[in-house]
N, C-alpha and C positions, 0 to 999 in steps of 0.2 A: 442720618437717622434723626427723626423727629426727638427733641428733649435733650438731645448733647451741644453743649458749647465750647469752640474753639479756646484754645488757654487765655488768648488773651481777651476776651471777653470775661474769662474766669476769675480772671489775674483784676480787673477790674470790675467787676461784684464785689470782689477779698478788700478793697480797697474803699469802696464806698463802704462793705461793712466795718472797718477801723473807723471811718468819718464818724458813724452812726454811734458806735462806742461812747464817743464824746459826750454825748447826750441819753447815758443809759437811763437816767434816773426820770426825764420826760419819757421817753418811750415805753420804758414801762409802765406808767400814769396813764399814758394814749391807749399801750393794748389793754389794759384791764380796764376803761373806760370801754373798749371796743365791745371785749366779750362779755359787759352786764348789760350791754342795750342790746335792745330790742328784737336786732337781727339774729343774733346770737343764741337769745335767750330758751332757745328750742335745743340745742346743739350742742351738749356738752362735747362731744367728741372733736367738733371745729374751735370749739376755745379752747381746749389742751391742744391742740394741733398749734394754734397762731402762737403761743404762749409758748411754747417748746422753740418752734424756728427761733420764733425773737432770740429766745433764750441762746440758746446752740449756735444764732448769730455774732449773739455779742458775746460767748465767752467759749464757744468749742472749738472742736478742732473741723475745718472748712468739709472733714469726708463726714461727718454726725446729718450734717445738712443732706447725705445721699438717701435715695429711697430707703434700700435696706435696711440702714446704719436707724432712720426713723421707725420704720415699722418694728425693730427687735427693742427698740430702747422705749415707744411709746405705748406701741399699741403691744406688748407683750409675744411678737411673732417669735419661733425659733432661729436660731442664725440660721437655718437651711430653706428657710422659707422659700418659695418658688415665688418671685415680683411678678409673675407673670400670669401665674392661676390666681394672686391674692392682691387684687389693688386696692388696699383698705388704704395705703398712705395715697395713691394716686386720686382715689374718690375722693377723701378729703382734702384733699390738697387744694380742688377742683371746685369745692362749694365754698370753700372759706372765700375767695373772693367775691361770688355772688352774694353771701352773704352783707 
């Protein structure tokens, strides 16, 4: 199924996000440099989006980072939300890199 990754691919994202830790205090400087240019500057909803990951990267617990767990905690969805009728975190998810 398109969007799922075997554990240990999983097991090694978790691992590069501890790397990344190291360096909270640049990477936060880098994302909030990201979301005031230019690209960004249309989009609030993609700057709370990249600024949350970061966040929930560097300090949550690895399920915050699931669809779900995003749409009820960012974008105010219910926990019953149906991912499937409502892809506000997939959409965004999806621009933020174009951006």
């Amino acid at each position: 199924m398109a969007g799922r990754v075997d554990s240990a691919t999983h097991a090694a994202a978790l691992a590069k996000i501890g790397e990344a830790a190291k360096h909270e205090v640049e990477l936060r400087a880098h994302v909030d440099e990201i979301v005031q240019g230019s690209a960004f500057k249309g989009s609030h909803r993609s700057q709370l989006f990249l600024k949350h990951i970061v966040e929930q990267a560097l300090h949550g617990d690895p399920a915050d980072l699931r669809e779900r767990s995003i749409g009820i905690s960012l974008f105010n969805r219910p926990a019953t939300y149906d991912t499937a009728d409502d892809a506000i975190v997939r959409g965004t998810a999806s621009h933020v890199p174009k951006r």
